[in-house]
Each structure stands twice: as structure tokens, then as C-alpha cells.
C-alpha distance (Angstrom), angle and dihedral (degrees) to the residues before:
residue distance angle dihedral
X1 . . .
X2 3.25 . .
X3 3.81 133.6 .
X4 4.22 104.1 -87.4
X5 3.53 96.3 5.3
X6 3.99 120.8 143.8
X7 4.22 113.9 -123.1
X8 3.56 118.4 -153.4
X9 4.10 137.7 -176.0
X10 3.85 129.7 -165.7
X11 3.53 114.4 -134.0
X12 3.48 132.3 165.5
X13 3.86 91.5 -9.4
X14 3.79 96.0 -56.5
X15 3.82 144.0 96.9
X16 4.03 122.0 -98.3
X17 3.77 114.3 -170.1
X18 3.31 120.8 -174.7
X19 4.24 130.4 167.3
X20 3.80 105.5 -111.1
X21 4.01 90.2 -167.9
X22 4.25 104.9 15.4
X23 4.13 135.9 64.1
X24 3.31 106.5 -121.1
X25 4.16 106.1 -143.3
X26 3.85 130.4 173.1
X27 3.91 122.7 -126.6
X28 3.88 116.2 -103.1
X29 3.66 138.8 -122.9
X30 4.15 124.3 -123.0
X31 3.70 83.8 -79.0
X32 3.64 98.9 53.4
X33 3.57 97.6 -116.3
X34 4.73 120.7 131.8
X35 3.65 104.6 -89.3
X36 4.05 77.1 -162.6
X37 3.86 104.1 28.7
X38 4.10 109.8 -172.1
X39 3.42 130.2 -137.0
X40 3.51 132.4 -168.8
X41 3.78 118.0 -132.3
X42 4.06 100.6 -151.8
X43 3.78 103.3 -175.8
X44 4.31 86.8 47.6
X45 4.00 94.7 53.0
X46 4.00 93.9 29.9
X47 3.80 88.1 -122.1
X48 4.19 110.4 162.5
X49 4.20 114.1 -118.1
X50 3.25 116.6 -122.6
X51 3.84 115.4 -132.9
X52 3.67 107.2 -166.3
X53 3.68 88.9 -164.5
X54 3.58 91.8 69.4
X55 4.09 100.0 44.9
X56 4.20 115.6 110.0
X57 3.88 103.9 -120.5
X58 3.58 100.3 165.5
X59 4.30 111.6 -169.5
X60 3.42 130.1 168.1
X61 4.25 145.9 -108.4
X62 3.74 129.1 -117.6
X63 4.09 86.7 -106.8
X64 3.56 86.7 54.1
X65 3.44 91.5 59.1
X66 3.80 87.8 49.2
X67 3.87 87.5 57.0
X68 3.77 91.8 46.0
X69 3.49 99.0 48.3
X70 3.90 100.8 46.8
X71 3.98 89.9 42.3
X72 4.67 86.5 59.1
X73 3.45 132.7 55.7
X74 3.89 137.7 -165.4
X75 3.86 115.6 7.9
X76 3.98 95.9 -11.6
X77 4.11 90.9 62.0
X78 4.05 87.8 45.7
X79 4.20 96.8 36.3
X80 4.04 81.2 45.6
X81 4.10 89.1 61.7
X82 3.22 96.2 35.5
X83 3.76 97.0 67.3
X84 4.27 90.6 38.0
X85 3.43 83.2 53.6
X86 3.71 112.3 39.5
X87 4.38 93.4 22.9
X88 4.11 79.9 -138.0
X89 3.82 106.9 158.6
X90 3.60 123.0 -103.7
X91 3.47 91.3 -104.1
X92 3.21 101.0 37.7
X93 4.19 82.3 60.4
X94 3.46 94.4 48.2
X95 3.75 95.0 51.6
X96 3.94 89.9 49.0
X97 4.38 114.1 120.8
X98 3.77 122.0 -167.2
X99 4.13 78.9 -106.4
X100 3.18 85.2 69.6
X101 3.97 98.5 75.7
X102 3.26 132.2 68.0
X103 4.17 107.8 -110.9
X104 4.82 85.4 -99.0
X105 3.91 83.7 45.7
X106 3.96 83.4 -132.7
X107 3.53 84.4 131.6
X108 3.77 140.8 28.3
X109 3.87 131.1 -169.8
X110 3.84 122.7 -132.9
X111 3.82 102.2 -149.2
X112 3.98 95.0 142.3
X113 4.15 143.6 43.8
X114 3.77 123.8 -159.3
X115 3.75 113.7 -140.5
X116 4.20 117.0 176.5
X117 3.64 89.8 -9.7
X118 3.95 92.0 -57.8
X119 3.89 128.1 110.4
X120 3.70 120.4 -113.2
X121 3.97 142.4 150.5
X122 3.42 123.1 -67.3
X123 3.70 128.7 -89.4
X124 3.42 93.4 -97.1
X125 4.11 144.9 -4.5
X126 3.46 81.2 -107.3
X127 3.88 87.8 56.9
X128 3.80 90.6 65.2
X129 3.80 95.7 94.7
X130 3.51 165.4 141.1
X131 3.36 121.3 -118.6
X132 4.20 136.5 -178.2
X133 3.28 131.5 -128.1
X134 4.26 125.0 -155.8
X135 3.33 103.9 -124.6
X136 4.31 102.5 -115.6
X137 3.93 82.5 66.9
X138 3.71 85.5 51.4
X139 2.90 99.5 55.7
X140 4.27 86.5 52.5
X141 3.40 89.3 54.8
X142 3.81 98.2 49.2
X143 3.60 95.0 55.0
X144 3.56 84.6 42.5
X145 4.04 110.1 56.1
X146 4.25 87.0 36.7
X147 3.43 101.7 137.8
X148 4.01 93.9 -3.9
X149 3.88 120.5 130.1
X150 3.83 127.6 179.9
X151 3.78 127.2 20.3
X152 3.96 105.5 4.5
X153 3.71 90.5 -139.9
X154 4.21 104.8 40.4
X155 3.45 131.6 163.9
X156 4.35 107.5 -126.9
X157 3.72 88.1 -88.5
X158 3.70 92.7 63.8
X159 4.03 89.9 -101.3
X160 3.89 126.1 137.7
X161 4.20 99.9 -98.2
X162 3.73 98.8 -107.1
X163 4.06 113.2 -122.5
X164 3.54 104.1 -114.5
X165 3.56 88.1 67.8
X166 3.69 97.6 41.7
X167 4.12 81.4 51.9
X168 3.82 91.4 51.4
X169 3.89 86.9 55.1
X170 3.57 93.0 46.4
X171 3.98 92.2 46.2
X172 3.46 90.9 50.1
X173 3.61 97.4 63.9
X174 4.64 77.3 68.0
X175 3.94 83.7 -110.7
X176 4.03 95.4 125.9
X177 3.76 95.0 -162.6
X178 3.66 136.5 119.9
X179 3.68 130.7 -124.1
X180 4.29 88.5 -93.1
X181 3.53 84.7 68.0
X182 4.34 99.1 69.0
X183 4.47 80.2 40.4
X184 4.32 86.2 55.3
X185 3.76 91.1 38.5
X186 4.71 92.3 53.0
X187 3.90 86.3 38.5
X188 3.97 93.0 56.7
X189 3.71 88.2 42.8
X190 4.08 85.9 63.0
X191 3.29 97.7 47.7
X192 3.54 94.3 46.6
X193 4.11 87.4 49.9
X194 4.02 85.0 52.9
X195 4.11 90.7 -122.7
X196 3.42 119.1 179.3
X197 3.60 114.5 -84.5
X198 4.12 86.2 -130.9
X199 3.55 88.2 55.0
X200 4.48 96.6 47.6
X201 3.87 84.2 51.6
X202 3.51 94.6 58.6
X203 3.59 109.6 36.0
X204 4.00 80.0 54.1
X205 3.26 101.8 44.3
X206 4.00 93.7 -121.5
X207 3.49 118.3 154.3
X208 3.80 125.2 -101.5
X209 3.94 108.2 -109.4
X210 4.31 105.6 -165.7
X211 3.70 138.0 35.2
X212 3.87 86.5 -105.9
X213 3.95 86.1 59.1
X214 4.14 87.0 58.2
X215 3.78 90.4 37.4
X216 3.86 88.2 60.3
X217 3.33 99.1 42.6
X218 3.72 97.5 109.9
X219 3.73 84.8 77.5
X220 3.81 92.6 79.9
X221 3.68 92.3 69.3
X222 3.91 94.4 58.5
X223 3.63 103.4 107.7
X224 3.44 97.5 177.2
X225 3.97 96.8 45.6
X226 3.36 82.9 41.2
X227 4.23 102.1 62.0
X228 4.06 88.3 34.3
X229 3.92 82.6 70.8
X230 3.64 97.6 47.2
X231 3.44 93.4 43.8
X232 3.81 86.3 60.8
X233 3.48 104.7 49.3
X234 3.85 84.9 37.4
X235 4.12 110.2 178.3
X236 3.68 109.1 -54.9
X237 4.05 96.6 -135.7
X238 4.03 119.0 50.8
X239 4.24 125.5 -114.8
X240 3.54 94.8 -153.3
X241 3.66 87.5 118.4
X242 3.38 97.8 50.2
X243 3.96 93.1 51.1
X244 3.89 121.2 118.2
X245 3.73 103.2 37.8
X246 3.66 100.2 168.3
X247 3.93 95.2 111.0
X248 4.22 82.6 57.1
X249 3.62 106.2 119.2
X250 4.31 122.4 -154.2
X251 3.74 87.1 -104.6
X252 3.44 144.8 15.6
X253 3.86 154.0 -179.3
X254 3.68 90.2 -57.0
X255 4.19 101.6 75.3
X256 3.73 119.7 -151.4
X257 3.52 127.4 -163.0
């Protein structure tokens, strides 16, 4: 099919159009609510449920993290808390530059995604972000991007590392888990912390869902209300270990493409 074309299936003597490659959304009335709000009719077009309930989303514990970090070295062991303790993407991660933090590293800015080893725009709109960092895992990344430029995590040509590898690291450590996992493990640490559901959406880069969400969304530029939060849910798991980096080298024994 190609690109912008319109699908269709007969059924029961009448036309079903649906967008193979678009959303489909209605306008919105002065209170930015569908004037035409669409619903699908699953048993009509034959179109599975999802049930949520029932979905595998495997994550991981705080002596997991242990495990993982003391079984990596160099860039894997830091990239590896950064995502438990920031739930950035993967690509989001990879696409990270020292730029990218503010000059404390208590907060970072996703402006870019790395997708087959090329740059591109973030999942979402939403995905264009601040996001807050406790300050232990500062402190990591401080000792870690002294004297770095470019992509934070780079391959030795300069490259992003490319996520198979980084998976083969992460594997290797016998945790059989995929990047969600760390992003599951720093969302249940803010709802355990009680933060702000305002707050959750934006450090993860979720969407906002209701006109109060948009009415609120001034919040996201309080700095200061901001950090008190993530200085109260903190990290969940402890970088001790991974203190004193400055014997890390750019690469090491693992090889990335």
C-alpha cells in the first residue's frame, strides 16, 4: 500500500474506511473537547481488544540493578542507570550530547531520538522535554561527561552505540530484559513516591490526556518545584558503585558498531 493511501473493507454491505498511515482526530470546541469524538466498534470491524492486564511488561528490582551494574563497566554500567533512573527511552539515551545537560547535570533535555544509528525527532511532541535528575546520579554523570563532547554514549568512531549491542551488554549480565524494563522500573518508583501525575507525564514524555492537563501545564516550567520532587523520590537503587569513573575509557571490551 502505498504511502497516504485510504484502506477499505466491505462488511455487512457497507463501507469501512480507515487511515492505513494517519490519526484521524475531530476538531474541538472553546473547551478543547471532540466536537466529533470517534469510537471504534470492535466486534463490527473484527478488530482484537486489547486487555492491558494481560500484556508481558517485564521490569526490574533494585537488586537487579545491583546485579546489572556490578556485571558492566564503562558507559554500559552508567547508560544502564541512567535509563532506571531517568525512564528516558533508549533512544532518547542514545541520542543524548554533553549539550544536552545543564552545566550541575541536574537536568538534561531530550531534543533528539536515534533510530538505526541515525538522528531523528522524538517519539512524540510530548517527547521534547525536560527532565530531572536526583542528584547521586548527578553526580555519576558529572564525573562521567568531564571532558566528553558529542554523543554521551558513542561508538569509537564518534557514532551513537547502536542498541543491539547495548542489549547484548545488558543480556549478558543473565538479566533477559529489554530497555522498557529500567522505563517500568523509574515509573513505579513515582508512583510509589505519590508524584504528581503532571509531573510523571512530563518527566516521561507521556502525553497530557484532559483540558485540566493543558490548563496545568505551567507547572513544567517550575524548576524549583520541579527538583524538590525528584529529590524525594530520589533513585530507588544506589551508584555508589559506579562512583569514580575517571579510569573509564571511550570504549571498551564490549565493541559497538
Amino acid at each position: 500500500m502505498e504511502e497516504g493511501k485510504w484502506c477499505y473493507a466491505l462488511k455487512n454491505s457497507g463501507l469501512i474506511f480507515w487511515s492505513c498511515n494517519f490519526v484521524v482526530a475531530s476538531a474541538v470546541n472553546s473547551e478543547d473537547e471532540q466536537i466529533h469524538p470517534r469510537k471504534w466498534n470492535h466486534d463490527f470491524i473484527g478488530l482484537p481488544i486489547v486487555q492491558p492486564e494481560k500484556q508481558h511488561r517485564p521490569t526490574v528490582t533494585e537488586s537487579e540493578l545491583r546485579e546489572i551494574f556490578a556485571s558492566t563497566k564503562g558507559r554500559y554500567a552508567v547508560l544502564f542507570a541512567l535509563l532506571a533512573g531517568t525512564g528516558l527511552r533508549i533512544g532518547e539515551a542514545l541520542g543524548l550530547k554533553s549539550s544536552d545537560l545543564s552545566p550541575d547535570c541536574r537536568v538534561l533535555n531530550v531534543q533528539r531520538s536515534v533510530w538505526h544509528g541515525q538522528e531523528q525527532e522524538p517519539k512524540t511532541p510530548n517527547a521534547v522535554r525536560e527532565v530531572d535528575i536526583a542528584e547521586p546520579l548527578s553526580q555519576l554523570l558529572r564525573e562521567y561527561v568531564n571532558g566528553r563532547s558529542g554523543y554521551l554514549f558513542a561508538a569509537a568512531s564518534g557514532r551513537p552505540l547502536q542498541p543491539r549491542n547495548v542489549l547484548r551488554a545488558l543480556h549478558a549480565t543473565g538479566k533477559k530484559v529489554g530497555f522498557h524494563a529500567f522505563r517500568r522500573f523509574r515509573t513505579e518508583a513515582l508512583r510509589r513516591a505519590r508524584v504528581p501525575e503532571d509531573l510523571i507525564k512530563l518527566w516521561l514524555g507521556h502525553s497530557k490526556n484532559t483540558v485540566t492537563d493543558f490548563y496545568a501545564g505551567g507547572l513544567s516550567k517550575d524548576l524549583a518545584w520541579r527538583q524538590e520532587w525528584c529529590d524525594r523520590v530520589d533513585l530507588g537503587f544506589s551508584v555508589v558503585g559506579l562512583l569514580g569513573l575517571q579510569n573509564v575509557v571511550t570504549t571498551d571490551s564490549t565493541k559497538a558498531a
